[in-house]
LOLUMTI-106516 format. One record per atom (N, C-alpha, C): x, y, z; atom name. Coordinates in pm, whole numbers, plus 50000, padded with zeros to 5 digits. Layout:
<atoms>
xx: X, yy: Y, zz: Z, atom: CA
...
</atoms>
This chain:
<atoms>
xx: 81292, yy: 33441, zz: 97208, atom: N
xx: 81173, yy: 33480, zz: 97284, atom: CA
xx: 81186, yy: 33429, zz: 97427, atom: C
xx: 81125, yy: 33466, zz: 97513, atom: N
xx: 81118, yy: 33464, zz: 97665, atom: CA
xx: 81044, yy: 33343, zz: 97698, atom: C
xx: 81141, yy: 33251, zz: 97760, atom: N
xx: 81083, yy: 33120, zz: 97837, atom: CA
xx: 80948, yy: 33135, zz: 97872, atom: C
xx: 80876, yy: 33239, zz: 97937, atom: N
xx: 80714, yy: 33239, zz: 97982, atom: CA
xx: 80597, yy: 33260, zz: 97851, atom: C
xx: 80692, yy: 33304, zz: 97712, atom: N
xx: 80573, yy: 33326, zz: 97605, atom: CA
xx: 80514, yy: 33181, zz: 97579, atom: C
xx: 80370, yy: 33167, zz: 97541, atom: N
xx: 80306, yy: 32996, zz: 97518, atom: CA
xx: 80259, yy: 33067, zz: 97439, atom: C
xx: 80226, yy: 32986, zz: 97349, atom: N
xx: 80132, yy: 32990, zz: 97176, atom: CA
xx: 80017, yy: 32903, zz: 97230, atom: C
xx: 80078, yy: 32813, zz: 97307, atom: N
xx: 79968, yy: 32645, zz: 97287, atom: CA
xx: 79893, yy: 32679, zz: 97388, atom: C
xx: 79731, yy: 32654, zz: 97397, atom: N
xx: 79643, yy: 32662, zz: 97560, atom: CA
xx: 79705, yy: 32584, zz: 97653, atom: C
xx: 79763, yy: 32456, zz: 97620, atom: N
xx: 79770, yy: 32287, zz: 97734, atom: CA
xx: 79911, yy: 32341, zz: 97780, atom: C
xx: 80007, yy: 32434, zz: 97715, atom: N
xx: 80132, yy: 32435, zz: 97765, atom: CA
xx: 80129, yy: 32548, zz: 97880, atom: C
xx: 80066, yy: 32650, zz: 97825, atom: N
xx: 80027, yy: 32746, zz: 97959, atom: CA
xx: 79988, yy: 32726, zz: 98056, atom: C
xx: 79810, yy: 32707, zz: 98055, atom: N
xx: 79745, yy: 32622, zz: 98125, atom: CA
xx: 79780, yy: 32559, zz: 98210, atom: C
xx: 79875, yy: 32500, zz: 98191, atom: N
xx: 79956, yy: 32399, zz: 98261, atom: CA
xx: 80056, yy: 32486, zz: 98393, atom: C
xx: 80097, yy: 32563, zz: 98294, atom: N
xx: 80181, yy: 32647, zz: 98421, atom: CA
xx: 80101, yy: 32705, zz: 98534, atom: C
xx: 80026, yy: 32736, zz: 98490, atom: N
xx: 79884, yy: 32826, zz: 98569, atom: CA
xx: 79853, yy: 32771, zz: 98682, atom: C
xx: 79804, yy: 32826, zz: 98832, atom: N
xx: 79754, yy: 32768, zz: 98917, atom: CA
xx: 79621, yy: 32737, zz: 98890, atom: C
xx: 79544, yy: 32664, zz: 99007, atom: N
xx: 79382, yy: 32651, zz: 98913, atom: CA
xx: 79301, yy: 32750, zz: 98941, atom: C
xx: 79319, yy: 32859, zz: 98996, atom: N
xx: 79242, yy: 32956, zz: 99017, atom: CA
xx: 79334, yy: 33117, zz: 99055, atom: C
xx: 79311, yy: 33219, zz: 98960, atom: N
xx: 79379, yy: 33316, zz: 98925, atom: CA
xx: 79314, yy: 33384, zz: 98821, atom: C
xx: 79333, yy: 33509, zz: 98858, atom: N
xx: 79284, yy: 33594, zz: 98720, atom: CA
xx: 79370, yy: 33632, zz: 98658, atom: C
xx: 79341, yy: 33611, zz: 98484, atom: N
xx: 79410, yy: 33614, zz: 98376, atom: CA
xx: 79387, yy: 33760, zz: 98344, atom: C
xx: 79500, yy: 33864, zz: 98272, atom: N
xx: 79486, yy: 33989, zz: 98188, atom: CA
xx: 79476, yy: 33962, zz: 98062, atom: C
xx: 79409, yy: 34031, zz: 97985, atom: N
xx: 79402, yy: 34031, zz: 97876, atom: CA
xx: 79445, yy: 34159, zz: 97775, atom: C
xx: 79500, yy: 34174, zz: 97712, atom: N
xx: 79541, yy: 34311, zz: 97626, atom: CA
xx: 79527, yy: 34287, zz: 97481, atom: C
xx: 79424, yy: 34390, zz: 97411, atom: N
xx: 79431, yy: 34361, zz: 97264, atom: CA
xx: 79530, yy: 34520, zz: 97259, atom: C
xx: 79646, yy: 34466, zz: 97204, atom: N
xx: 79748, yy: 34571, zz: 97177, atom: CA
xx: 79713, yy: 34658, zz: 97081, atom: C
xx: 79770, yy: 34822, zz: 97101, atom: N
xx: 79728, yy: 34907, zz: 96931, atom: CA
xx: 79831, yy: 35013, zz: 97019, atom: C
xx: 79848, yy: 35078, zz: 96898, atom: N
xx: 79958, yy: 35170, zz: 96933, atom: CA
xx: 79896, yy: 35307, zz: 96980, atom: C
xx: 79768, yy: 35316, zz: 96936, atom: N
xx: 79726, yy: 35446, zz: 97084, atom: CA
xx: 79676, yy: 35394, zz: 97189, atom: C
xx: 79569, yy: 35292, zz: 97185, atom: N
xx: 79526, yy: 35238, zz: 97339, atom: CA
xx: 79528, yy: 35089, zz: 97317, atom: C
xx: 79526, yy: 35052, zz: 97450, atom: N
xx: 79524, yy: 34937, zz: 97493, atom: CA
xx: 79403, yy: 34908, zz: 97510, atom: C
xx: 79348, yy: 34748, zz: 97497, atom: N
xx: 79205, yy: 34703, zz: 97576, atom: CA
xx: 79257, yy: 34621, zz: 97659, atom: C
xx: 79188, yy: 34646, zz: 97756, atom: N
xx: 79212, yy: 34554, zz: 97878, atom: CA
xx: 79103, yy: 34463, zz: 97915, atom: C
xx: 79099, yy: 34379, zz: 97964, atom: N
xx: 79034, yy: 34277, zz: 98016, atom: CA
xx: 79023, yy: 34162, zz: 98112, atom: C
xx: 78987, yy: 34136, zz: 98218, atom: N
xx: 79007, yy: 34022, zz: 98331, atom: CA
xx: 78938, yy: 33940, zz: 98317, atom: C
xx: 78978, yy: 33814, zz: 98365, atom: N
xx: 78881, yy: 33723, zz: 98420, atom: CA
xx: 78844, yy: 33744, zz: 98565, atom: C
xx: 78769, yy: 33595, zz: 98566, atom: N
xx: 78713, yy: 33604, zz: 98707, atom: CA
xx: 78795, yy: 33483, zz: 98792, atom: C
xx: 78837, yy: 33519, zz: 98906, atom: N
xx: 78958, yy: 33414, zz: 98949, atom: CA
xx: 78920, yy: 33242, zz: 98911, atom: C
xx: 78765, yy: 33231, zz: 98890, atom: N
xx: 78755, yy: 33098, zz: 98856, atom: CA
xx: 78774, yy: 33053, zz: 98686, atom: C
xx: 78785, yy: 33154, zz: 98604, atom: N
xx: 78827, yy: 33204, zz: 98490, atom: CA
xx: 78698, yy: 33110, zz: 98391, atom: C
xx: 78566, yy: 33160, zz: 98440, atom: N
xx: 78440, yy: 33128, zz: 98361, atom: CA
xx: 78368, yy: 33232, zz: 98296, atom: C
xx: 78454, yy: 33398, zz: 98318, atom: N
xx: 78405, yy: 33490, zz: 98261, atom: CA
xx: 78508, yy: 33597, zz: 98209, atom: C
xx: 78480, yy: 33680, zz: 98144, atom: N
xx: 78581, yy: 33792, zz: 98121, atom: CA
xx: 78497, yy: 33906, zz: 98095, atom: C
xx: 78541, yy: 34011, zz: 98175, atom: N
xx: 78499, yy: 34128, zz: 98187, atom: CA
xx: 78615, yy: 34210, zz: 98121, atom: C
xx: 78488, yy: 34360, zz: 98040, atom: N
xx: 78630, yy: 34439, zz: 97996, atom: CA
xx: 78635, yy: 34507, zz: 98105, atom: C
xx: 78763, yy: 34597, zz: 98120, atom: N
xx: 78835, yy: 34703, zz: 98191, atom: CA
xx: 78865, yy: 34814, zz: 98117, atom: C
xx: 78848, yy: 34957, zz: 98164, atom: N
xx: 78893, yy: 35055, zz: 98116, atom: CA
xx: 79013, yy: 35046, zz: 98004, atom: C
xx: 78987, yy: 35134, zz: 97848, atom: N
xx: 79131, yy: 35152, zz: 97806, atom: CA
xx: 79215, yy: 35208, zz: 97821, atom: C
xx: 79324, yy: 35156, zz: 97797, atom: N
xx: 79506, yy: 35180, zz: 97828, atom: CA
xx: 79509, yy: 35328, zz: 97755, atom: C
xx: 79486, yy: 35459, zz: 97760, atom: N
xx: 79505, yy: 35502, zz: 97623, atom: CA
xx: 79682, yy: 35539, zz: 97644, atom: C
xx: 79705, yy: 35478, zz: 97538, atom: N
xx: 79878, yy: 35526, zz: 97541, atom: CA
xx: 79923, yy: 35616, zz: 97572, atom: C
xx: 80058, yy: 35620, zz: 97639, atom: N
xx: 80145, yy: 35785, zz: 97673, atom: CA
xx: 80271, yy: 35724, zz: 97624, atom: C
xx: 80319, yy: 35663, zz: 97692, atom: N
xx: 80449, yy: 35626, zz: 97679, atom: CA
xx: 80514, yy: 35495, zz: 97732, atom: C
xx: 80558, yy: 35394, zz: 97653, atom: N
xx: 80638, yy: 35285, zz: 97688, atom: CA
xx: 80639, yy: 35267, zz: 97842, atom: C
xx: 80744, yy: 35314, zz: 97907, atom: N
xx: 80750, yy: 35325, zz: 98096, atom: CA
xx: 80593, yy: 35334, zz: 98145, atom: C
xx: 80506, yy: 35459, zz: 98111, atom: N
xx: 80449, yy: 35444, zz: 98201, atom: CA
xx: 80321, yy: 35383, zz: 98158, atom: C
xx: 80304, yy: 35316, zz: 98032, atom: N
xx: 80196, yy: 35191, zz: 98020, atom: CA
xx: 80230, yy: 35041, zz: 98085, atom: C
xx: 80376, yy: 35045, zz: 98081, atom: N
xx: 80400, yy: 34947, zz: 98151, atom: CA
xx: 80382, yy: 34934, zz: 98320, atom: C
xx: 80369, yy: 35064, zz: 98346, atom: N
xx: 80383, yy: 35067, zz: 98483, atom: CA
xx: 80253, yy: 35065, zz: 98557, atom: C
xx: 80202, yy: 35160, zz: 98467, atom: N
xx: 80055, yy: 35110, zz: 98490, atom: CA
xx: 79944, yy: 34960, zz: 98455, atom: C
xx: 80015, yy: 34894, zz: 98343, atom: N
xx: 79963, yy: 34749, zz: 98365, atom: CA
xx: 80013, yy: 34667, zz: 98474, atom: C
xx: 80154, yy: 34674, zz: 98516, atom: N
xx: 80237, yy: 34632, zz: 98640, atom: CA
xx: 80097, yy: 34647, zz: 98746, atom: C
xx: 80076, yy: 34769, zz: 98770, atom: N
xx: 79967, yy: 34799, zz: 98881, atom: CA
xx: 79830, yy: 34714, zz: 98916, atom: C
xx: 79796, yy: 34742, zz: 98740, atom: N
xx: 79660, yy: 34645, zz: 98709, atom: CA
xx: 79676, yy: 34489, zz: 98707, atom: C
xx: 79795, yy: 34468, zz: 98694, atom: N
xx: 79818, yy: 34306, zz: 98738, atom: CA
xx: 79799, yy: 34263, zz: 98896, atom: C
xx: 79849, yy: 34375, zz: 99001, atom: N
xx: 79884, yy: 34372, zz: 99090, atom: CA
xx: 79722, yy: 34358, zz: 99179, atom: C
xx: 79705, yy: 34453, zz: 99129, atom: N
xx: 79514, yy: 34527, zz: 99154, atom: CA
xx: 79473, yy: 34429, zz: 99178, atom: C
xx: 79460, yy: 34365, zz: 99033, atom: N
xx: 79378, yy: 34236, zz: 99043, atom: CA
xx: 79366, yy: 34087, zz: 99051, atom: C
xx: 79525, yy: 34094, zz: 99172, atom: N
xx: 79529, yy: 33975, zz: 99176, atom: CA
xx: 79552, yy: 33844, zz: 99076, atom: C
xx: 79575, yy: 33866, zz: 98923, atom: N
xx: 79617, yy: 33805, zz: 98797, atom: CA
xx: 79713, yy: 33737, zz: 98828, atom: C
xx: 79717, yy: 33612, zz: 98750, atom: N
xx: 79834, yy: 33520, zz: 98741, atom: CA
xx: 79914, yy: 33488, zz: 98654, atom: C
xx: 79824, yy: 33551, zz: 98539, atom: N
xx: 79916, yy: 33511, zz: 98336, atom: CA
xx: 79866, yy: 33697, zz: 98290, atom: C
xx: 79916, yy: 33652, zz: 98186, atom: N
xx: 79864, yy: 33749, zz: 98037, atom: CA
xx: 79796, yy: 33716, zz: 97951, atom: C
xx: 79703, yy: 33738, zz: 97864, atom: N
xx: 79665, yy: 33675, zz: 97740, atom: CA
xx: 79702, yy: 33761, zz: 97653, atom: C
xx: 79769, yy: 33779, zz: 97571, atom: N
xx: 79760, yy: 33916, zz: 97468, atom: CA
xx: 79706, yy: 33869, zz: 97347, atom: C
xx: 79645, yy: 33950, zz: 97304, atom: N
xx: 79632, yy: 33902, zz: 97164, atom: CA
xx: 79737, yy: 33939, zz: 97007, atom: C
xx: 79743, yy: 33791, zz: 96932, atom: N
xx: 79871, yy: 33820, zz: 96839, atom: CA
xx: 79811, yy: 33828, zz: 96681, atom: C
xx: 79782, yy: 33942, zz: 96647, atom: N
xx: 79718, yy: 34006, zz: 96525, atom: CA
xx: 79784, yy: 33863, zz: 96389, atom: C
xx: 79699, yy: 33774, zz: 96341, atom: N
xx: 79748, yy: 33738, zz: 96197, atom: CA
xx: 79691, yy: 33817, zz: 96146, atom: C
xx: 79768, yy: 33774, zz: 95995, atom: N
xx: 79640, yy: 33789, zz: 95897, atom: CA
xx: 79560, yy: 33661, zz: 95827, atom: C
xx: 79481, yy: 33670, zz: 95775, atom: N
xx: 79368, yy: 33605, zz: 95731, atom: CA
xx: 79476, yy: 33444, zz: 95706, atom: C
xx: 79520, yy: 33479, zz: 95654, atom: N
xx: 79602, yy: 33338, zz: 95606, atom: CA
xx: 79670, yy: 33277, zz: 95709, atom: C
xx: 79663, yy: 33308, zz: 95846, atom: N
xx: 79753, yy: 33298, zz: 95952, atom: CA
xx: 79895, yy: 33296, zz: 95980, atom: C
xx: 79948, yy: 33423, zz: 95885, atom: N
xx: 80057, yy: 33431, zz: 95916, atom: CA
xx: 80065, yy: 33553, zz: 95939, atom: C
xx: 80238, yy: 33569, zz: 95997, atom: N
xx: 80251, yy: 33679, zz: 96090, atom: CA
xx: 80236, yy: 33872, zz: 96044, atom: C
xx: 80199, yy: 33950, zz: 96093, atom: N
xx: 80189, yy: 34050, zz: 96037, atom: CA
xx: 80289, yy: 34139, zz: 96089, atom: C
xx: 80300, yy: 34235, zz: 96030, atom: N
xx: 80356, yy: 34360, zz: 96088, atom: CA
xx: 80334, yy: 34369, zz: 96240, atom: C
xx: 80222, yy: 34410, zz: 96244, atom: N
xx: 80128, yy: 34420, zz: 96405, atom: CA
xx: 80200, yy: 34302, zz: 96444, atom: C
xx: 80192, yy: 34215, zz: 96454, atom: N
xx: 80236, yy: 34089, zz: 96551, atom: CA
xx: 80368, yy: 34106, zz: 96580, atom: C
xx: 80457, yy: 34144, zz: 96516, atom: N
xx: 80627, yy: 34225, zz: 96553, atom: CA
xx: 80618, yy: 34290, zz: 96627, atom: C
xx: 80524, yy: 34408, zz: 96629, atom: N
xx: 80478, yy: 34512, zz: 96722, atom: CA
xx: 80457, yy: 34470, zz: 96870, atom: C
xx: 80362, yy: 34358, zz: 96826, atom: N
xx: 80301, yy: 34290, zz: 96929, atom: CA
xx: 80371, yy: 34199, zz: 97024, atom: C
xx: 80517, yy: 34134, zz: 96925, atom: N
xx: 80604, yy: 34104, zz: 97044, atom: CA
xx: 80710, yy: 34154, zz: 97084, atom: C
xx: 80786, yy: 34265, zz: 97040, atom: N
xx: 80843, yy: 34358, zz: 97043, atom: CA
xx: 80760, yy: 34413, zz: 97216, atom: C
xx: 80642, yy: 34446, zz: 97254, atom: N
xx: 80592, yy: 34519, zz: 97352, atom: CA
xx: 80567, yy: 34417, zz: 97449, atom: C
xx: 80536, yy: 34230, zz: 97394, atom: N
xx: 80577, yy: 34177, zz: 97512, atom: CA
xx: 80650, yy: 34154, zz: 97586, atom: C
xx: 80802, yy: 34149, zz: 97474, atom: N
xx: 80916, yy: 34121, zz: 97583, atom: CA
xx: 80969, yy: 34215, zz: 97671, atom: C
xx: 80900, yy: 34349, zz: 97637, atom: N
xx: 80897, yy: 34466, zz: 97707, atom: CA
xx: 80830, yy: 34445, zz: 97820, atom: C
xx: 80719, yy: 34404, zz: 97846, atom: N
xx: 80637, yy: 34379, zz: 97935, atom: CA
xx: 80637, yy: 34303, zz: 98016, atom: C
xx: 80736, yy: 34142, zz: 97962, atom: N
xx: 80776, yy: 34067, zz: 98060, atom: CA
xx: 80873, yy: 34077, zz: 98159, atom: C
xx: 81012, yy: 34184, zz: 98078, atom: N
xx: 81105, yy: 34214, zz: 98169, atom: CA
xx: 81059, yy: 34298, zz: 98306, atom: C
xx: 80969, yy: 34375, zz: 98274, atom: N
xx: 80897, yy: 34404, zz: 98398, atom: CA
xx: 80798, yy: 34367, zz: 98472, atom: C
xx: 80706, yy: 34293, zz: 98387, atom: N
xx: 80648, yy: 34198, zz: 98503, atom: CA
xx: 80640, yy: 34011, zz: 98463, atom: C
xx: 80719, yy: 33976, zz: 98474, atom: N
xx: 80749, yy: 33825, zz: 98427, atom: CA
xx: 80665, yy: 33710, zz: 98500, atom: C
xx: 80539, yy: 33730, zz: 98401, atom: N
xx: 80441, yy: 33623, zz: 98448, atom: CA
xx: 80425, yy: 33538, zz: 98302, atom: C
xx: 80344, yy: 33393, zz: 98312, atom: N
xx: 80333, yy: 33324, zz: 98236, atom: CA
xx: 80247, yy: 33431, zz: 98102, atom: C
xx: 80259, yy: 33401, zz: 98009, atom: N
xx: 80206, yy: 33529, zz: 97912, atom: CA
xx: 80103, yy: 33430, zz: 97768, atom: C
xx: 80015, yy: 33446, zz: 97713, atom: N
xx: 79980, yy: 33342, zz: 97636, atom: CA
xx: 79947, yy: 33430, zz: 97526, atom: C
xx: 80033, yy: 33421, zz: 97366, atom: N
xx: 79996, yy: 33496, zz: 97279, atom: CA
xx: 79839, yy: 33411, zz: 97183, atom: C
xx: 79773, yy: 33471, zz: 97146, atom: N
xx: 79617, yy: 33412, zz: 97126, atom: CA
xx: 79565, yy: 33489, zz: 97012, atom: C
xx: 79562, yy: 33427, zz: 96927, atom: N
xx: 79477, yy: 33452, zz: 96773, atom: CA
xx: 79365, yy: 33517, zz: 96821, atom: C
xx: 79423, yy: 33654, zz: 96765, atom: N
xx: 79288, yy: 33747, zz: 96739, atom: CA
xx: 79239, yy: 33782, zz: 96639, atom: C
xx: 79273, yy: 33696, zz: 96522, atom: N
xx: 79193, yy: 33710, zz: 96404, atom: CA
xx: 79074, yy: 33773, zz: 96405, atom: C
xx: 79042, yy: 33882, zz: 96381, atom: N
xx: 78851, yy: 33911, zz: 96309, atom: CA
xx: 78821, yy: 33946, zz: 96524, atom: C
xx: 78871, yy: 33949, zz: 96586, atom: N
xx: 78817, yy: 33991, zz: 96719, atom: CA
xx: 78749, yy: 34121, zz: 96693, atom: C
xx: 78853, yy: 34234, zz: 96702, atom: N
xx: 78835, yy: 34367, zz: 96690, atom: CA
xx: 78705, yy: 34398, zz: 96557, atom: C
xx: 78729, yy: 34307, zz: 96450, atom: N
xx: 78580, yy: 34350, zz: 96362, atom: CA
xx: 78444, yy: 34284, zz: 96382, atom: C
xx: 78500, yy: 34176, zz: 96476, atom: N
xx: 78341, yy: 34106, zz: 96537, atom: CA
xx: 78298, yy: 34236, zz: 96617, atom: C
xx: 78398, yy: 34292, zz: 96743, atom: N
xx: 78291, yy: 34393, zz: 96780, atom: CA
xx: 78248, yy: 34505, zz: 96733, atom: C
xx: 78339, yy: 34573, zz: 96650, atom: N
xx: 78292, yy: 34678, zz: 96575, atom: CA
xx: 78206, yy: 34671, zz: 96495, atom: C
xx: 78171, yy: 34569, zz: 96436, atom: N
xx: 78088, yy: 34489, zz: 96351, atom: CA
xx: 77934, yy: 34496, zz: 96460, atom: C
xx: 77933, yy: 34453, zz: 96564, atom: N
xx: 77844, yy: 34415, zz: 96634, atom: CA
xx: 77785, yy: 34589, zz: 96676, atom: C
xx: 77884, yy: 34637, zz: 96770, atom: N
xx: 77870, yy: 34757, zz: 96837, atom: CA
xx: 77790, yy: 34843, zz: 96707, atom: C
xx: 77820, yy: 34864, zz: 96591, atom: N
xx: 77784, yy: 34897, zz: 96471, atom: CA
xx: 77613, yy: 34898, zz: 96423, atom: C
xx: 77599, yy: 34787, zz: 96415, atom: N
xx: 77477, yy: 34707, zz: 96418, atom: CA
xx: 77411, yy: 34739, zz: 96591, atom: C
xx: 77423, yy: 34730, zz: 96664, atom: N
xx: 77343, yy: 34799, zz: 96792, atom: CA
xx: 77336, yy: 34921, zz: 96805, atom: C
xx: 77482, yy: 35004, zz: 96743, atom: N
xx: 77452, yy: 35146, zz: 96843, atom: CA
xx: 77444, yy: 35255, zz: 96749, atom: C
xx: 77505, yy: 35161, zz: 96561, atom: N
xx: 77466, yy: 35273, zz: 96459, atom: CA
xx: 77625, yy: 35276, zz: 96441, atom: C
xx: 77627, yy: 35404, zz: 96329, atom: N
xx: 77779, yy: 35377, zz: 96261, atom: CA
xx: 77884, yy: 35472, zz: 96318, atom: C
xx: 77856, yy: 35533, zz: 96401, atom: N
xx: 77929, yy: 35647, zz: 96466, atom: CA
xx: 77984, yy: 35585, zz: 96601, atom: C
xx: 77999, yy: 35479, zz: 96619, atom: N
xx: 78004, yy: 35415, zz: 96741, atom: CA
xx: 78154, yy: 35467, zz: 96791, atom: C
xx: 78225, yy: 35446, zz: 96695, atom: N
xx: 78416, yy: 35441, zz: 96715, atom: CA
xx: 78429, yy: 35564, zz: 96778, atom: C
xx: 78356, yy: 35657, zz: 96733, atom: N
xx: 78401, yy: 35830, zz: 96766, atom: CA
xx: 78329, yy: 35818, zz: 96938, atom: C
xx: 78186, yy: 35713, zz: 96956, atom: N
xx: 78185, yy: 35776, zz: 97075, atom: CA
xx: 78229, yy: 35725, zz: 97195, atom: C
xx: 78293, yy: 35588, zz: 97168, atom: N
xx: 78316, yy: 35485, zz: 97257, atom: CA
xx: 78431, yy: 35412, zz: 97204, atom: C
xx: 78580, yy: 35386, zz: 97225, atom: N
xx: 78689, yy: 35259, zz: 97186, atom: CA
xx: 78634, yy: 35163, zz: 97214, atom: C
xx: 78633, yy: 35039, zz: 97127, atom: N
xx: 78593, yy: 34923, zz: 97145, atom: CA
xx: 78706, yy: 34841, zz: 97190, atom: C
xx: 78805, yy: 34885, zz: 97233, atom: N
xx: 78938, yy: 34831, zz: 97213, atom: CA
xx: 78922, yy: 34707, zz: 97349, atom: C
xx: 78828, yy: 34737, zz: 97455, atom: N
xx: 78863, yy: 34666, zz: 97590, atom: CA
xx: 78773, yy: 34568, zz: 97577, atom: C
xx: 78643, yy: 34589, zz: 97474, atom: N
xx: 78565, yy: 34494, zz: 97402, atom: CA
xx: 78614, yy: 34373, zz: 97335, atom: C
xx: 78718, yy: 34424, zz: 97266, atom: N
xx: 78800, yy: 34342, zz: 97189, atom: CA
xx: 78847, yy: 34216, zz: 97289, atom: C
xx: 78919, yy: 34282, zz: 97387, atom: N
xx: 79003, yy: 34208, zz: 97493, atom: CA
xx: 78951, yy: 34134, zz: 97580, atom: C
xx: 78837, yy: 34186, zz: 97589, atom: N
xx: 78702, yy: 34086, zz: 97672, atom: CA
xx: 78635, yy: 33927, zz: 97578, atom: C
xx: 78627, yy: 34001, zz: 97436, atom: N
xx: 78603, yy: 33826, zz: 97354, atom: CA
xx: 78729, yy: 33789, zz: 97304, atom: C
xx: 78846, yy: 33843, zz: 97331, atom: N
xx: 79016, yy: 33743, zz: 97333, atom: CA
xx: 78966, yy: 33649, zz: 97413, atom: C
xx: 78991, yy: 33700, zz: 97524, atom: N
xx: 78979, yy: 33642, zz: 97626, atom: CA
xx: 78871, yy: 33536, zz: 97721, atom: C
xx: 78787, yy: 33565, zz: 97651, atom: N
xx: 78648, yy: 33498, zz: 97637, atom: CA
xx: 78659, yy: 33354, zz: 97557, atom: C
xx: 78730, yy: 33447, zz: 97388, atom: N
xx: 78731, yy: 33263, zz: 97321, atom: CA
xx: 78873, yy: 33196, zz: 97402, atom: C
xx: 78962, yy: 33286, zz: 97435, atom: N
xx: 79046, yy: 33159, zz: 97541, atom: CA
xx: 79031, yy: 33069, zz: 97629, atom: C
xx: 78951, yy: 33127, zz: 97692, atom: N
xx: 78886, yy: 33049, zz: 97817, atom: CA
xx: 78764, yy: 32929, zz: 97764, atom: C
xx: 78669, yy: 32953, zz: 97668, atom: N
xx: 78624, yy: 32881, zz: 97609, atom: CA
xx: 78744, yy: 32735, zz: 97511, atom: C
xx: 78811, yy: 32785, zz: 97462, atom: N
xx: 78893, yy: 32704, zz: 97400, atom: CA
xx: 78930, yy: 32625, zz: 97500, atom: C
xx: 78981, yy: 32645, zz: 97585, atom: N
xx: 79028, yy: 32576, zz: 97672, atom: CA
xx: 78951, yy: 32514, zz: 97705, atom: C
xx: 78875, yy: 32534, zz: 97814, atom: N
xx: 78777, yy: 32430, zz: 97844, atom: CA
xx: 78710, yy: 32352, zz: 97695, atom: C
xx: 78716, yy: 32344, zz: 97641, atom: N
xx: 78683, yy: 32244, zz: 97514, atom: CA
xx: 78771, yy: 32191, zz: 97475, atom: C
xx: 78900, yy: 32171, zz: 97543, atom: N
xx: 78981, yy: 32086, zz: 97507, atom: CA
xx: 78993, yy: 31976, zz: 97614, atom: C
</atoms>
């Protein structure tokens, strides 16, 4: 794996300047969720989804959105399962980082997204009714509370 991947918050973190906005991506093989912080990294907002085309030009277009917004890391999120070990998806999942780093090689932090994606669907569900998926991807939702409990974690350590 690539010298910039961190598992741990304190080892990243560490690399990090103290003020920079972090990306966030909850990976899926049709769209992406995206998500930023705020350069003081006390909030996370979602961003439009990635919807997939093709390898090159999702990469090229997150390249952009890194660029856009001034970002300093990655957060991606790394699918377990319940028992916390590795899944299928999480192969997937780093399989498309090291893809992602060769082209844009910033500090990258893979981050337990256990139960993310069904907290909001779960939630969105319960607010907007059961048809929610068909009218709206929750996918950048997802990437907004990754990224949310990261930044929280952290600061609680």
């Amino acid at each position: 794996m690539l010298h910039f991947v961190y598992e741990s918050l304190e080892d990243f973190f560490a690399r990090l300047p103290k003020r920079g906005s972090l990306l966030a991506l909850d990976f899926g093989t049709k769209r992406i969720g995206v998500a930023a912080s705020t350069v003081e990294r006390r909030l996370a907002v979602a961003l439009p989804v990635l919807w997939r085309k093709n390898l090159r030009s999702d990469l090229d277009f997150l390249q952009r959105l890194f660029a856009e917004r001034d970002a300093v890391a990655w957060v991606v999120g790394l699918p377990l399962s319940l028992s916390g070990k590795e899944s299928a998806m999480s192969s997937e999942v780093r399989r498309f980082v090291e893809k992602l780093l060769a082209k844009n090689p910033h500090p990258l932090l893979l981050f337990d997204e256990r139960l993310t994606s069904a907290l909001v669907e779960r939630a969105a569900r319960e607010t907007f009714g059961r048809n929610i998926q068909r009218k709206k991807p929750l996918d950048s939702q997802a990437a907004t509370l990754l990224l949310q409990n990261c930044l929280e974690s952290f600061r609680q350590k």
